[in-house]
C-alpha positions in Angstrom: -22.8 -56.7 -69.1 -19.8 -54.7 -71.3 -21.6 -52.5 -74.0 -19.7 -51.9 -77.4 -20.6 -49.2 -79.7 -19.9 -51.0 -83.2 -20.9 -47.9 -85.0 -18.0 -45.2 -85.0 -19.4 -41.6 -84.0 -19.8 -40.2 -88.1 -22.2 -37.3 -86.3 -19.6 -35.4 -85.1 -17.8 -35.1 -88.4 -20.6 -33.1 -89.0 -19.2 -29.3 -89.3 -22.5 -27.8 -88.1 -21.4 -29.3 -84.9 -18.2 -27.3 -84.9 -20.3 -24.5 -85.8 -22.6 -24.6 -83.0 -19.8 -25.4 -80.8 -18.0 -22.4 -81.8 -20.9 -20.1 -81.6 -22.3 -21.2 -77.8 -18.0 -20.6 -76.8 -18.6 -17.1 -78.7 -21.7 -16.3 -76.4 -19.8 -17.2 -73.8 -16.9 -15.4 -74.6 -19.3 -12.1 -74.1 -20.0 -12.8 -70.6 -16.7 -12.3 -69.5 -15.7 -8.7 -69.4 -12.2 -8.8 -69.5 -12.0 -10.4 -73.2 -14.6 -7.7 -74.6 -10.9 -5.9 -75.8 -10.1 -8.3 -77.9 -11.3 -8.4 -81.5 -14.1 -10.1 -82.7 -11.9 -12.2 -85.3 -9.7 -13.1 -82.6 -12.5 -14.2 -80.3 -13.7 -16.1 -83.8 -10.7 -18.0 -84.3 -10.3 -18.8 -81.1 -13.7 -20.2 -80.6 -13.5 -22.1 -83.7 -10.2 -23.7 -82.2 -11.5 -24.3 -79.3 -14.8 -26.2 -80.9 -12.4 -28.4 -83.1 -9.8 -29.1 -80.5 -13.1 -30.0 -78.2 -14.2 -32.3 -80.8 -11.6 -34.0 -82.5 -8.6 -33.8 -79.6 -6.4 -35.6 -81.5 -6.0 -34.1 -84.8 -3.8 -30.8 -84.2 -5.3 -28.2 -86.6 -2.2 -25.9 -85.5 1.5 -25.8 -84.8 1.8 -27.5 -81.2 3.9 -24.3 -80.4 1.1 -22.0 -81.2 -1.6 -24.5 -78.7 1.0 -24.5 -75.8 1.3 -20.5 -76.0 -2.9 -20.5 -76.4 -3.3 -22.7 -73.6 -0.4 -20.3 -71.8 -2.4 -17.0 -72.4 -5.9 -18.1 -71.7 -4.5 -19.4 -68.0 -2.9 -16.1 -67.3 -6.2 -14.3 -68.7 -8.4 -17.0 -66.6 -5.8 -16.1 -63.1 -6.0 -12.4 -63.8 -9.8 -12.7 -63.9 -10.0 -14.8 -60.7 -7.6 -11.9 -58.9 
């Protein structure tokens, strides 16, 4: 039996989702020791576009340059931490 979902997913239009998102990759954020030098309004806006990017992957909030060079830089921050 194929189940269809008629209903389109209108929850996670919700911003308190991206908010809650955005706070729980925040938290995490703290665990890691090497990004405790970066500023907290960094780690903000970067949590926030992570949480949107999670949710809604196909609407680009930001200049496709500036993702690829995000995406760049957390990989070398995520090897240098593995190291």
């Amino acid at each position: 039996m194929l189940f269809h979902c008629t209903c389109p997913l209108v929850f996670l239009q919700d911003p308190a989702y991206i908010e809650v998102l955005a706070n729980y990759i925040t938290e995490l954020s703290l665990l890691d020791h090497n990004l405790l030098c970066y500023p907290p309004s960094q780690i903000a806006a970067s949590a926030i576009f992570l949480a949107k990017y999670i949710l809604y992957p196909t609407k680009h909030s930001w200049a496709s340059d500036f993702i690829m060079m995000l995406f760049a830089y957390i990989f070398v921050a995520v090897a240098k931490s593995n190291t």
